[in-house]
Backbone as XML, in Angstrom:
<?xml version="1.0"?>
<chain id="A" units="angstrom">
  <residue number="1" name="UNK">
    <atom name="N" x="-4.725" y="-0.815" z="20.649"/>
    <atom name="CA" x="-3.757" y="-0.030" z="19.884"/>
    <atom name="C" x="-3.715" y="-0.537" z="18.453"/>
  </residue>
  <residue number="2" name="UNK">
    <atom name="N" x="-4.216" y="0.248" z="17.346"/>
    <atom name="CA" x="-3.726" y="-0.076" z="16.032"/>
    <atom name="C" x="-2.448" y="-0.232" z="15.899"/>
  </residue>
  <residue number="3" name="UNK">
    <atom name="N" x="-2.679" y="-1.207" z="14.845"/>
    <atom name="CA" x="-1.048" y="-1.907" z="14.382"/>
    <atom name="C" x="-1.691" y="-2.172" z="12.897"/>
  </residue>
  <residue number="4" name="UNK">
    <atom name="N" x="-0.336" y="-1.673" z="12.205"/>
    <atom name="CA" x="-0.325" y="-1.489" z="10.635"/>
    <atom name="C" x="1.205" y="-2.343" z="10.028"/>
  </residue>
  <residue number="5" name="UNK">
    <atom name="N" x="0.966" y="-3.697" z="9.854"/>
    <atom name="CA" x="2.677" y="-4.305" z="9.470"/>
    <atom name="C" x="2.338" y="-4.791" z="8.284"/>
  </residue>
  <residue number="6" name="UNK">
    <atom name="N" x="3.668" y="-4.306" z="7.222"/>
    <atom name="CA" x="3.817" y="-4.362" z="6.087"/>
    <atom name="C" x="4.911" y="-5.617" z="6.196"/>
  </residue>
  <residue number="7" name="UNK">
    <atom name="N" x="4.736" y="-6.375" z="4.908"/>
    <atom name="CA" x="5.568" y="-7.420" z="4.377"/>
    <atom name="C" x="5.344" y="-7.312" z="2.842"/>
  </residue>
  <residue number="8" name="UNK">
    <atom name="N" x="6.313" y="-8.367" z="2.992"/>
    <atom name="CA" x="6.322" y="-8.434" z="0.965"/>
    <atom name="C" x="7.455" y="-7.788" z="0.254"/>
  </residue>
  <residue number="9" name="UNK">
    <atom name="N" x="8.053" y="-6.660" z="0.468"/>
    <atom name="CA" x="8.826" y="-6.032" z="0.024"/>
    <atom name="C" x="10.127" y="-6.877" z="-0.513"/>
  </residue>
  <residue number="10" name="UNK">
    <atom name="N" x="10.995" y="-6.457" z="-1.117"/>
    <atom name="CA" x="12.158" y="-7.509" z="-1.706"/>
    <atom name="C" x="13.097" y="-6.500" z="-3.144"/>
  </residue>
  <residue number="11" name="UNK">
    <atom name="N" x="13.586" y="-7.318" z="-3.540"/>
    <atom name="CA" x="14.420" y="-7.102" z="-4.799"/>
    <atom name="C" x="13.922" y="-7.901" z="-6.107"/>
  </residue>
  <residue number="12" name="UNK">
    <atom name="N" x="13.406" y="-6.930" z="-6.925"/>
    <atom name="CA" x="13.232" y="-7.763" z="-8.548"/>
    <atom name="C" x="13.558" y="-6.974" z="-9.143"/>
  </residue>
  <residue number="13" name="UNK">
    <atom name="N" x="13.145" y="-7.291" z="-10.322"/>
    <atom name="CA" x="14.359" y="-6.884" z="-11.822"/>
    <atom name="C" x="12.571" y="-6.038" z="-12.566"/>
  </residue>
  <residue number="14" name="UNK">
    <atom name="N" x="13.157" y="-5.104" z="-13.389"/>
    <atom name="CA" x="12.106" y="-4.224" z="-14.120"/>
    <atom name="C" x="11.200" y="-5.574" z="-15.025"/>
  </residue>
  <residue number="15" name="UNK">
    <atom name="N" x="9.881" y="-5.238" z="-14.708"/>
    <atom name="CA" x="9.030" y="-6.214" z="-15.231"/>
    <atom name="C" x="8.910" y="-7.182" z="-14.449"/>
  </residue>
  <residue number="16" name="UNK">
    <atom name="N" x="9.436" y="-7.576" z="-13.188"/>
    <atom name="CA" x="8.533" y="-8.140" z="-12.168"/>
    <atom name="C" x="7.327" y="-7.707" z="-11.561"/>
  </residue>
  <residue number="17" name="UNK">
    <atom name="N" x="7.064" y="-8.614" z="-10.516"/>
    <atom name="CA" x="5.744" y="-8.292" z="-9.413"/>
    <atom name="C" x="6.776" y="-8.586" z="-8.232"/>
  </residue>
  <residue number="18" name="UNK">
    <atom name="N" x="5.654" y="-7.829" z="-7.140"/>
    <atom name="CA" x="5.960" y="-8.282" z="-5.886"/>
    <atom name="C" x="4.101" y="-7.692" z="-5.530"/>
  </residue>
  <residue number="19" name="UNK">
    <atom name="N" x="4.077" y="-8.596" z="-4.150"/>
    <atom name="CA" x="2.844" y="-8.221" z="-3.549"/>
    <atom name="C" x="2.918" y="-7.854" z="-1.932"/>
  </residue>
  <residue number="20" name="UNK">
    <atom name="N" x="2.748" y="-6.834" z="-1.950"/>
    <atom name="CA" x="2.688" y="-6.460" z="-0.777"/>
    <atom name="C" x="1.449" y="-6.935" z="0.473"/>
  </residue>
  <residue number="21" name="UNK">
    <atom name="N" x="1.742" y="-7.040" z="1.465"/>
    <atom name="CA" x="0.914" y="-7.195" z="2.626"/>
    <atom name="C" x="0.638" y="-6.366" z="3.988"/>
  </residue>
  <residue number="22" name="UNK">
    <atom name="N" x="-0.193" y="-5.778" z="4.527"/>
    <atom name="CA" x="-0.573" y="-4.876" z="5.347"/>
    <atom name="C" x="-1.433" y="-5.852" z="6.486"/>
  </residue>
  <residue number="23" name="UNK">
    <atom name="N" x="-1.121" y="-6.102" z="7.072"/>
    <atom name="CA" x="-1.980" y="-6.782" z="8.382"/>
    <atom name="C" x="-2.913" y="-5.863" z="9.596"/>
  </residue>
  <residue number="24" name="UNK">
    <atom name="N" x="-3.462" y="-5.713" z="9.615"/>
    <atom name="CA" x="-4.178" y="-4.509" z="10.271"/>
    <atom name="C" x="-4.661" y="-5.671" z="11.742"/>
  </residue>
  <residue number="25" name="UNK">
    <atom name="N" x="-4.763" y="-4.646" z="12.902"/>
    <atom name="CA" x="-5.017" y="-4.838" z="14.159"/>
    <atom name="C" x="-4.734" y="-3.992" z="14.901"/>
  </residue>
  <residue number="26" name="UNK">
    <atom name="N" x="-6.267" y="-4.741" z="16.088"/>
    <atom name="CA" x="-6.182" y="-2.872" z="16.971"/>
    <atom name="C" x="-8.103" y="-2.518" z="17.475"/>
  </residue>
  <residue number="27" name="UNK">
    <atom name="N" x="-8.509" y="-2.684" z="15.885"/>
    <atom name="CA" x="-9.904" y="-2.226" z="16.068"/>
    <atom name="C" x="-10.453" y="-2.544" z="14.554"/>
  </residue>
  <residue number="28" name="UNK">
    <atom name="N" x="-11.757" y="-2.376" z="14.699"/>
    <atom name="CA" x="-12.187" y="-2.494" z="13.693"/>
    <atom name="C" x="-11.742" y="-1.882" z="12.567"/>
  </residue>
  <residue number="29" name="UNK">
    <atom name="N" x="-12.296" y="-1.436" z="10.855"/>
    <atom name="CA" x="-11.666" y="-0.739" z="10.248"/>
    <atom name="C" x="-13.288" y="-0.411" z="9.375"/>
  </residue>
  <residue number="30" name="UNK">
    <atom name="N" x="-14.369" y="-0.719" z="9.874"/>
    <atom name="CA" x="-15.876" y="-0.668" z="8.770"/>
    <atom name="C" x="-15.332" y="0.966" z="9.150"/>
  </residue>
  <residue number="31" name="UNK">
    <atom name="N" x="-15.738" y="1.839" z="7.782"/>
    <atom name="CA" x="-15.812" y="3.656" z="7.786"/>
    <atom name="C" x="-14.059" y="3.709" z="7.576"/>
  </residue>
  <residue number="32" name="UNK">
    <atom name="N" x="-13.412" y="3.386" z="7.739"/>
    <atom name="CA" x="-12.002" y="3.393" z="7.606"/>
    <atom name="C" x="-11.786" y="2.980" z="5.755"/>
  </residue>
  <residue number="33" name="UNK">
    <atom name="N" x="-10.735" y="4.037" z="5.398"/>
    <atom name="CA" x="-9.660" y="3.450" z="4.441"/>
    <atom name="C" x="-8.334" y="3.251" z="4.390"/>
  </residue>
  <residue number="34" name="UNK">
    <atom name="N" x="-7.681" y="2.054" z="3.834"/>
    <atom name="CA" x="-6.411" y="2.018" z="3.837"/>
    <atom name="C" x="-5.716" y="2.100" z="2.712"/>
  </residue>
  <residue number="35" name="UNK">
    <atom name="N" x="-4.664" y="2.483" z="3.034"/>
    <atom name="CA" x="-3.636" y="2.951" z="0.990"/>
    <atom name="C" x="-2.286" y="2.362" z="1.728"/>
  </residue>
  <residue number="36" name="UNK">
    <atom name="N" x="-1.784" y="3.046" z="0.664"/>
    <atom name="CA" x="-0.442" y="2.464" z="0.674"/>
    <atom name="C" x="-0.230" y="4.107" z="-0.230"/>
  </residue>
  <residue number="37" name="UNK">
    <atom name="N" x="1.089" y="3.816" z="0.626"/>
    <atom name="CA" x="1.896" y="5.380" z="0.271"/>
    <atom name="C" x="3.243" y="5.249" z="-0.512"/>
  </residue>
  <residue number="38" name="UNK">
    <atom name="N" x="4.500" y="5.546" z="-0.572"/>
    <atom name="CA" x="5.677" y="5.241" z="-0.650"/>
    <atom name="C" x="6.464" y="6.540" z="-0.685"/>
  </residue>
  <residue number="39" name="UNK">
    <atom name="N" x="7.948" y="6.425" z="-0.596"/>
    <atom name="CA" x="8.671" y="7.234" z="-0.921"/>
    <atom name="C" x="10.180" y="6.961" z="-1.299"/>
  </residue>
  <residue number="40" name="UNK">
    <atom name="N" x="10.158" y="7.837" z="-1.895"/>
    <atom name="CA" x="11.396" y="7.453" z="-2.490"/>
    <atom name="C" x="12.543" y="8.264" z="-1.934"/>
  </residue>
  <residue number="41" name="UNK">
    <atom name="N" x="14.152" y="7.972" z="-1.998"/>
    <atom name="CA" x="14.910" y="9.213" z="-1.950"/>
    <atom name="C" x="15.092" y="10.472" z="-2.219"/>
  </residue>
  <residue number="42" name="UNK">
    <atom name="N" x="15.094" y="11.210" z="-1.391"/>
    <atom name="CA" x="15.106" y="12.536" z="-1.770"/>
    <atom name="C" x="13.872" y="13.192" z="-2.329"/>
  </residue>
  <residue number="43" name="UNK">
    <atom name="N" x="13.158" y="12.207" z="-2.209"/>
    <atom name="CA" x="11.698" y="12.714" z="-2.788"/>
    <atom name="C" x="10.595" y="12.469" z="-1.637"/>
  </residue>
  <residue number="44" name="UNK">
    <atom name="N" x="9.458" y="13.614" z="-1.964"/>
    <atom name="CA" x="8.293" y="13.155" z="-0.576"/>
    <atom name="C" x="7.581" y="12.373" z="-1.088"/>
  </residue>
  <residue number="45" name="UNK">
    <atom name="N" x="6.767" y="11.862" z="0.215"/>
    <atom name="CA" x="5.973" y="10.603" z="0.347"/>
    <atom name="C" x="4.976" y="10.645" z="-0.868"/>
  </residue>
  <residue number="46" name="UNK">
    <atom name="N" x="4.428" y="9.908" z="-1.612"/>
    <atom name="CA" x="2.748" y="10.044" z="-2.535"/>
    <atom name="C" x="2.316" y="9.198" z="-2.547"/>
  </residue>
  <residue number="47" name="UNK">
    <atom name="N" x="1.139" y="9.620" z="-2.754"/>
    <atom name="CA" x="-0.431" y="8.493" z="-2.806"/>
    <atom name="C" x="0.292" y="7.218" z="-3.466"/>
  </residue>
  <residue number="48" name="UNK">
    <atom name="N" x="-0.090" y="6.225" z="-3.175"/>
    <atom name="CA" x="-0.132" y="5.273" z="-4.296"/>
    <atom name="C" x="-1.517" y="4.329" z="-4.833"/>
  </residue>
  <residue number="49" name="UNK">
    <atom name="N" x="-1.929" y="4.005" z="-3.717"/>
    <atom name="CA" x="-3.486" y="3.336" z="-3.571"/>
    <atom name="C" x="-4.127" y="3.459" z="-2.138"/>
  </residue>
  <residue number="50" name="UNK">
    <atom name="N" x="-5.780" y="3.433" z="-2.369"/>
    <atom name="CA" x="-6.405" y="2.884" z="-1.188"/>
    <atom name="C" x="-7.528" y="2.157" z="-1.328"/>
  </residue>
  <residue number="51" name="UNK">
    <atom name="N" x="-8.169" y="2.256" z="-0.769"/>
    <atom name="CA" x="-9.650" y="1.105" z="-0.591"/>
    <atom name="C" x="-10.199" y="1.290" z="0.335"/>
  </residue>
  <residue number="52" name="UNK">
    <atom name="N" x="-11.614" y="1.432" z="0.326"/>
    <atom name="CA" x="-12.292" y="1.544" z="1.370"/>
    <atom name="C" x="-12.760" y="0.920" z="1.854"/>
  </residue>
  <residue number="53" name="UNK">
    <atom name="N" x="-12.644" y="0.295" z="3.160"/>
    <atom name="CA" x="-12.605" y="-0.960" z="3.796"/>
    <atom name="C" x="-14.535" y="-1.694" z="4.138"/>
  </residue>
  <residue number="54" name="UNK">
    <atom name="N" x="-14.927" y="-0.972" z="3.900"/>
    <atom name="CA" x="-16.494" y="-1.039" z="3.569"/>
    <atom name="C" x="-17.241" y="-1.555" z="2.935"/>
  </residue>
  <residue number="55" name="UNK">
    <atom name="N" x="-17.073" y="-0.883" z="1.500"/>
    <atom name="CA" x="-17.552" y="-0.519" z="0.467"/>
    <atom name="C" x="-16.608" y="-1.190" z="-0.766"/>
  </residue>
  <residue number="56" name="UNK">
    <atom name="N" x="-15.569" y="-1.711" z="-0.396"/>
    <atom name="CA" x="-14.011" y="-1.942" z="-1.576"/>
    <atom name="C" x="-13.877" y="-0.804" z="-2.447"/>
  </residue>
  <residue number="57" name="UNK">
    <atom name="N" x="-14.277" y="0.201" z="-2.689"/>
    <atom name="CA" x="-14.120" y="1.306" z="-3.749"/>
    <atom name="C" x="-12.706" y="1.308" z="-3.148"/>
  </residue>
  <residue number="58" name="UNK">
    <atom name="N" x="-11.890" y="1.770" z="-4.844"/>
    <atom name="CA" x="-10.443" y="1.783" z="-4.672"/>
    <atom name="C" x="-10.110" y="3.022" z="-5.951"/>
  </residue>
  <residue number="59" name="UNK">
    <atom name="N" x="-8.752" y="3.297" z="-5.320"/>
    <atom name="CA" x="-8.462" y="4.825" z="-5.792"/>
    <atom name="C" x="-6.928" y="4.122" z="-6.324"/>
  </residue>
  <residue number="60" name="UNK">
    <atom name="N" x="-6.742" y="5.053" z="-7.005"/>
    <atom name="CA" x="-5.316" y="4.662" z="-7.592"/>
    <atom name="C" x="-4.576" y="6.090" z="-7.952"/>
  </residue>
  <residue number="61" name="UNK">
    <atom name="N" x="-3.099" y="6.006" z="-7.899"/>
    <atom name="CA" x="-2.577" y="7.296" z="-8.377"/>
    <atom name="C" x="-2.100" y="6.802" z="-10.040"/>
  </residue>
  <residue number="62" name="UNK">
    <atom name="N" x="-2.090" y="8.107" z="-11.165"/>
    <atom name="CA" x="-2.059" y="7.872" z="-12.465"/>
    <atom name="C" x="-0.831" y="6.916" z="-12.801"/>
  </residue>
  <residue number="63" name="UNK">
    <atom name="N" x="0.401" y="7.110" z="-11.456"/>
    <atom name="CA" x="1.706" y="6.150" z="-12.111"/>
    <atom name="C" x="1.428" y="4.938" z="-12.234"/>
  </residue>
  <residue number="64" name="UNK">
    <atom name="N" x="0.389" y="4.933" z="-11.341"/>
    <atom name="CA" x="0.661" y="3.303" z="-10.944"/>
    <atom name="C" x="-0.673" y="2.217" z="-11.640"/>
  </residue>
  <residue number="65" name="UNK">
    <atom name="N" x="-1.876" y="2.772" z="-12.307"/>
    <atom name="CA" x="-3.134" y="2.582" z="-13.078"/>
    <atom name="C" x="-2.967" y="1.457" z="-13.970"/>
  </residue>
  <residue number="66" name="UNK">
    <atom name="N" x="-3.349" y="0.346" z="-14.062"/>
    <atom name="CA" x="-2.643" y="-0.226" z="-14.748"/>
    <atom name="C" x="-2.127" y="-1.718" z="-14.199"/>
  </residue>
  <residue number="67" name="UNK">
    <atom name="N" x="-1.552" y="-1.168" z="-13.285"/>
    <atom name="CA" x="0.248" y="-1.649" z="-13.028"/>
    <atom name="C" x="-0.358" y="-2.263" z="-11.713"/>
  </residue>
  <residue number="68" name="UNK">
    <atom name="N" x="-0.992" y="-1.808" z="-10.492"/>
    <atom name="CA" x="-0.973" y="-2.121" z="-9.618"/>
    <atom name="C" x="-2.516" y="-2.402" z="-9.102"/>
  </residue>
  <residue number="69" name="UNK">
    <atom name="N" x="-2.939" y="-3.108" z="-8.139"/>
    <atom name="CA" x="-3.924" y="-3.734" z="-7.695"/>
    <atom name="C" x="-3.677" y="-3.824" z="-6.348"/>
  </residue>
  <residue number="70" name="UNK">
    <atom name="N" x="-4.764" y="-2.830" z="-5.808"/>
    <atom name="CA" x="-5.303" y="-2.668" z="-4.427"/>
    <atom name="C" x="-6.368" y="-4.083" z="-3.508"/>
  </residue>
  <residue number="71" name="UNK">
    <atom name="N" x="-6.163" y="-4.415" z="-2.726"/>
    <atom name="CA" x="-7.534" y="-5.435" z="-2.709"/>
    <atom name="C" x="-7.308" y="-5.854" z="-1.010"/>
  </residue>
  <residue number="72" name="UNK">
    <atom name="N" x="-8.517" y="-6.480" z="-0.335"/>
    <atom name="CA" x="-8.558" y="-6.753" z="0.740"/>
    <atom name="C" x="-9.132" y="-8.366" z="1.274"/>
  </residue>
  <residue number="73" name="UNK">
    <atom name="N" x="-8.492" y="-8.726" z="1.975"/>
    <atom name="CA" x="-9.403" y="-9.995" z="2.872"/>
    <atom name="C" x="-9.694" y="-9.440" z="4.308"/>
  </residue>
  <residue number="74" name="UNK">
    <atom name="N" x="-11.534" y="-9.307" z="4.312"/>
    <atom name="CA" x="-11.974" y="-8.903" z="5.569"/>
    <atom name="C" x="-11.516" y="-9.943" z="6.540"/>
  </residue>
  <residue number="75" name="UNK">
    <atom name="N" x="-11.410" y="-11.265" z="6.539"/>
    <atom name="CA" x="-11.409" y="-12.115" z="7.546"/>
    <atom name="C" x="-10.026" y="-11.878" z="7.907"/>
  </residue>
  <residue number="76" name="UNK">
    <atom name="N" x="-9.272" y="-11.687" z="7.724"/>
    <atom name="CA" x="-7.724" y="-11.982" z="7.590"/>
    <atom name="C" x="-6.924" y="-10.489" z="8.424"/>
  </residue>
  <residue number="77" name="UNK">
    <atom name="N" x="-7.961" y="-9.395" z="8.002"/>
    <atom name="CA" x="-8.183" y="-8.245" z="8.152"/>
    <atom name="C" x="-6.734" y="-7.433" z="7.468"/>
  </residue>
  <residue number="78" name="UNK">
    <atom name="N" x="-6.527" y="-7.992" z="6.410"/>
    <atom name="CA" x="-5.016" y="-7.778" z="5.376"/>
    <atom name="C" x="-5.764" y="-6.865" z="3.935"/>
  </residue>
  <residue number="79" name="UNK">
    <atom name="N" x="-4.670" y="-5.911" z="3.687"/>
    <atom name="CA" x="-4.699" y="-5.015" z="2.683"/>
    <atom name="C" x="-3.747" y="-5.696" z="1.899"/>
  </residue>
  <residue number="80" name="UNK">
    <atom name="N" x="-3.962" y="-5.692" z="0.664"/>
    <atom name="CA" x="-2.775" y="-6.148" z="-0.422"/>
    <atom name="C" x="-2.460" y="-5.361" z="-1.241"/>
  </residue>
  <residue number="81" name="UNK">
    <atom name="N" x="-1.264" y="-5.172" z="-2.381"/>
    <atom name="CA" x="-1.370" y="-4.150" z="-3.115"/>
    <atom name="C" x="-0.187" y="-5.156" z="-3.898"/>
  </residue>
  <residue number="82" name="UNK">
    <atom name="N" x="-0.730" y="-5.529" z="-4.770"/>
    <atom name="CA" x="-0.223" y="-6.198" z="-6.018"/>
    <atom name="C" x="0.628" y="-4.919" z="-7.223"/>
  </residue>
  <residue number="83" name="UNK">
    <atom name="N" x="1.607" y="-5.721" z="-7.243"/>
    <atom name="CA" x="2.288" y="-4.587" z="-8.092"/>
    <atom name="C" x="3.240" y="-5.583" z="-9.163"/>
  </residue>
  <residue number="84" name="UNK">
    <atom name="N" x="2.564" y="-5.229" z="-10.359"/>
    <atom name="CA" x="3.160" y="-5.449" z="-11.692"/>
    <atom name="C" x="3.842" y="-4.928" z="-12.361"/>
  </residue>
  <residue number="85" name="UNK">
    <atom name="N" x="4.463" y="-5.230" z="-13.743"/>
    <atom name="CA" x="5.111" y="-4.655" z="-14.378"/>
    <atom name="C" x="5.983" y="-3.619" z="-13.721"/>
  </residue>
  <residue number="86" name="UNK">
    <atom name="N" x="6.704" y="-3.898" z="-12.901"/>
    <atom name="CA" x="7.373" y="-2.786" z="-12.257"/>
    <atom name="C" x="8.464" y="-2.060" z="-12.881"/>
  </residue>
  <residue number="87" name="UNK">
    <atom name="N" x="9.166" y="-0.867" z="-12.292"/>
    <atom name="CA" x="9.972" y="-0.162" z="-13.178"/>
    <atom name="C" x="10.607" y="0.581" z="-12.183"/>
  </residue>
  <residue number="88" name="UNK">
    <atom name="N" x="12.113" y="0.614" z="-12.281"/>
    <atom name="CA" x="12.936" y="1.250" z="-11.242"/>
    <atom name="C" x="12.435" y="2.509" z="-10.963"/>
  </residue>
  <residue number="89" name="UNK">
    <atom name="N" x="11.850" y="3.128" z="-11.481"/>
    <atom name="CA" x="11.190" y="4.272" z="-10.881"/>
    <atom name="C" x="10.254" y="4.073" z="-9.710"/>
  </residue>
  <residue number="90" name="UNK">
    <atom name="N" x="9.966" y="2.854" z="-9.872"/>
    <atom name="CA" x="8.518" y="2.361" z="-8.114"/>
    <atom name="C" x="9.397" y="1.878" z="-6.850"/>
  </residue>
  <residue number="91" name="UNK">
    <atom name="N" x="10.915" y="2.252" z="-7.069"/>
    <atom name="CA" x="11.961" y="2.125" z="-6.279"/>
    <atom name="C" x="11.454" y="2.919" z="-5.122"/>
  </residue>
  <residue number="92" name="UNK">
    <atom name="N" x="11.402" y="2.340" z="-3.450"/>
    <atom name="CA" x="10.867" y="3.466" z="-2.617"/>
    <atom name="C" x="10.229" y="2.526" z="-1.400"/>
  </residue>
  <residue number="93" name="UNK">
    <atom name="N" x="10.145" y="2.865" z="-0.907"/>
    <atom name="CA" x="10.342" y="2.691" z="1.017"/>
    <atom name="C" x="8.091" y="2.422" z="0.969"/>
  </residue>
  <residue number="94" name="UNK">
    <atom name="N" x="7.396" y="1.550" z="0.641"/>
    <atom name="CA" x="5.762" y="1.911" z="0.721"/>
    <atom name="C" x="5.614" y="1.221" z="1.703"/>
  </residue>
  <residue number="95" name="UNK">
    <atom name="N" x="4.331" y="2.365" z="2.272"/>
    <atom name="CA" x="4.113" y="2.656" z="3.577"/>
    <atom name="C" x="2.366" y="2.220" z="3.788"/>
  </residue>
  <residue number="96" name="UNK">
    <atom name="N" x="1.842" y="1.021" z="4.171"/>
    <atom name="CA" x="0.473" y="1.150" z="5.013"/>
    <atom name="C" x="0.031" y="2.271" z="5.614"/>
  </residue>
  <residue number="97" name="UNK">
    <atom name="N" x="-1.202" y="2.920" z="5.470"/>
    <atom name="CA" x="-2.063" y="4.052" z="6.167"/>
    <atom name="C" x="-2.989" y="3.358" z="6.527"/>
  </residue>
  <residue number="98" name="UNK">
    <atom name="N" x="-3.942" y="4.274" z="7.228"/>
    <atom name="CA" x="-5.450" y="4.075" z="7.151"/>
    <atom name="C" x="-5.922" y="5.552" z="8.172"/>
  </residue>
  <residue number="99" name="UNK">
    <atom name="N" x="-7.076" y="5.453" z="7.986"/>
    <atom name="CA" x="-7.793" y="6.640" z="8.561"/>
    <atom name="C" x="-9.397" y="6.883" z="8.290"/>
  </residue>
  <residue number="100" name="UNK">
    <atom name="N" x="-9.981" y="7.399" z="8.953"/>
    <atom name="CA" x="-11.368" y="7.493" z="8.347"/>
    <atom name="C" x="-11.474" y="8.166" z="7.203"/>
  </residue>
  <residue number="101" name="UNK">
    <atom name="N" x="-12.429" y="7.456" z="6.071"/>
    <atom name="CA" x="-12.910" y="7.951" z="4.941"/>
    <atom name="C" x="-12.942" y="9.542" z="5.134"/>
  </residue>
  <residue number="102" name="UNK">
    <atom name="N" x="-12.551" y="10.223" z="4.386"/>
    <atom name="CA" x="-12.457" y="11.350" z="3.720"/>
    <atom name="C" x="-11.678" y="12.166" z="4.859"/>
  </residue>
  <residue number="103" name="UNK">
    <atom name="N" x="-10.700" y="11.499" z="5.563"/>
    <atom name="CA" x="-9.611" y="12.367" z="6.663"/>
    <atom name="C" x="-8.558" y="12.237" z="6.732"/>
  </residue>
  <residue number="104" name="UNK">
    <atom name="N" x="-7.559" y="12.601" z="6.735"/>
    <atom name="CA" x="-5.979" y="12.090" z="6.926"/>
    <atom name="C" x="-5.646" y="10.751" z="7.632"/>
  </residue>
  <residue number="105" name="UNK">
    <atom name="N" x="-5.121" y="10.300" z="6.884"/>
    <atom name="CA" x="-4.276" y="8.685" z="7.479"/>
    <atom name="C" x="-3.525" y="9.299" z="8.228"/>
  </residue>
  <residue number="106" name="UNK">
    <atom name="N" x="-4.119" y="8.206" z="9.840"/>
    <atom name="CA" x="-3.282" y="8.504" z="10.992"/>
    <atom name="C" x="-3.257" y="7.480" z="11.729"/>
  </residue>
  <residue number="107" name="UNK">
    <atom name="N" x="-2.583" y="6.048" z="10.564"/>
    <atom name="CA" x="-2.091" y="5.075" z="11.358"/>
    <atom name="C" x="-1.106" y="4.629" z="10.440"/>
  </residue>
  <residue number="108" name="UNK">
    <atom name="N" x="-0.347" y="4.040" z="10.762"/>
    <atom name="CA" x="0.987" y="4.257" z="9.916"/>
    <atom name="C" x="2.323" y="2.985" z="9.975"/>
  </residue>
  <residue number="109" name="UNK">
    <atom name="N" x="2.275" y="1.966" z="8.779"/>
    <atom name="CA" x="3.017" y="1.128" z="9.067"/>
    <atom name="C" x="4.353" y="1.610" z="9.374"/>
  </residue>
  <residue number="110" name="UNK">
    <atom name="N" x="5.583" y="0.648" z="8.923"/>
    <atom name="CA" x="6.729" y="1.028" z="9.902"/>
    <atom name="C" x="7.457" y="0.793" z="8.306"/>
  </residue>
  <residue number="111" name="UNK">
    <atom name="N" x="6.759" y="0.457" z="6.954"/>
    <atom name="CA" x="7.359" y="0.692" z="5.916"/>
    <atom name="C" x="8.308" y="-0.435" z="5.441"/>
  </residue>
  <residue number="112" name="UNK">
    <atom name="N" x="7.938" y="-0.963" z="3.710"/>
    <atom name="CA" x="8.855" y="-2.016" z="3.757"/>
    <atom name="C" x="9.840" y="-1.530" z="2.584"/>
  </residue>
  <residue number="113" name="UNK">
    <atom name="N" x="10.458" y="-1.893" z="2.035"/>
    <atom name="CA" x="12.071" y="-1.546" z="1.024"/>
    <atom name="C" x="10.932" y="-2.660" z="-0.506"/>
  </residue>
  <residue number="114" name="UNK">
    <atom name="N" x="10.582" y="-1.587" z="-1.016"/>
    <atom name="CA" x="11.077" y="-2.630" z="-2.303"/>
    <atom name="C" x="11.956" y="-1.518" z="-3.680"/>
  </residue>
  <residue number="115" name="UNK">
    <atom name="N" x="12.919" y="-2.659" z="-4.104"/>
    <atom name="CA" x="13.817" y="-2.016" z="-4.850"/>
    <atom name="C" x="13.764" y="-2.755" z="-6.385"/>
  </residue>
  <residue number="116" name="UNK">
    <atom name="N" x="13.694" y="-2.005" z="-7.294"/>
    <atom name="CA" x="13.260" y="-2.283" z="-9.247"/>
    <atom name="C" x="14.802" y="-2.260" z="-9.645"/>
  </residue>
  <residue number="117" name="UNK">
    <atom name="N" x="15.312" y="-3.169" z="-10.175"/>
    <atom name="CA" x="16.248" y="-2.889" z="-10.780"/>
    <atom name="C" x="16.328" y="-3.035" z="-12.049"/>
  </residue>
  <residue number="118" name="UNK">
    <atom name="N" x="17.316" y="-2.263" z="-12.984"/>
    <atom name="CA" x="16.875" y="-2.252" z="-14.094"/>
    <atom name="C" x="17.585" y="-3.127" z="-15.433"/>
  </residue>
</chain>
């Protein structure tokens, strides 16, 4: 059974970091990519990053370019997603995926809280 657990999440002030952690287990992940999603209140879920667990090619959404850093340890079998310069707007519930390259993520952490204050 895949298992997708997020850590890292917390409270900082605008212009911190926090780094997120994704622990993957279950099965392999070679042909698989994983992102990280989020959402916020009242608002739906969006892309934020992924990586392809293969190959490392990594995708980014335009808010976050910059700002945030996708990256992996195969041995460890952990997704990271480094997030800088933050800004109460990256306020939002982000969520571990994964799924095969070029198909819908259909494994799904359980989501951690990080909150920007300003």
């Amino acid at each position: 059974q895949v298992q997708l657990v997020e850590s890292g999440g917390g409270l900082v002030q605008a212009g911190g970091s926090l780094r997120l952690s994704c622990a993957a287990s279950g099965r392999t992940f070679s042909g698989y990519a994983l992102g990280w999603f989020r959402q916020a209140p009242g608002k739906e879920r969006e892309f934020v990053a992924s990586i392809k667990w293969s190959r490392g090619e990594t995708y980014y959404a335009d808010s976050v370019k910059g700002r945030f850093a996708i990256s992996k340890d195969n041995a460890k079998n952990t997704v990271y997603l480094q997030m800088n310069s933050l800004k109460p707007e990256d306020t939002a519930v982000y969520y571990c995926a994964g799924g095969l390259v070029g198909y819908e993520y259909y494994y799904w952490g359980q989501g951690t809280q990080v909150t920007v204050s300003s």
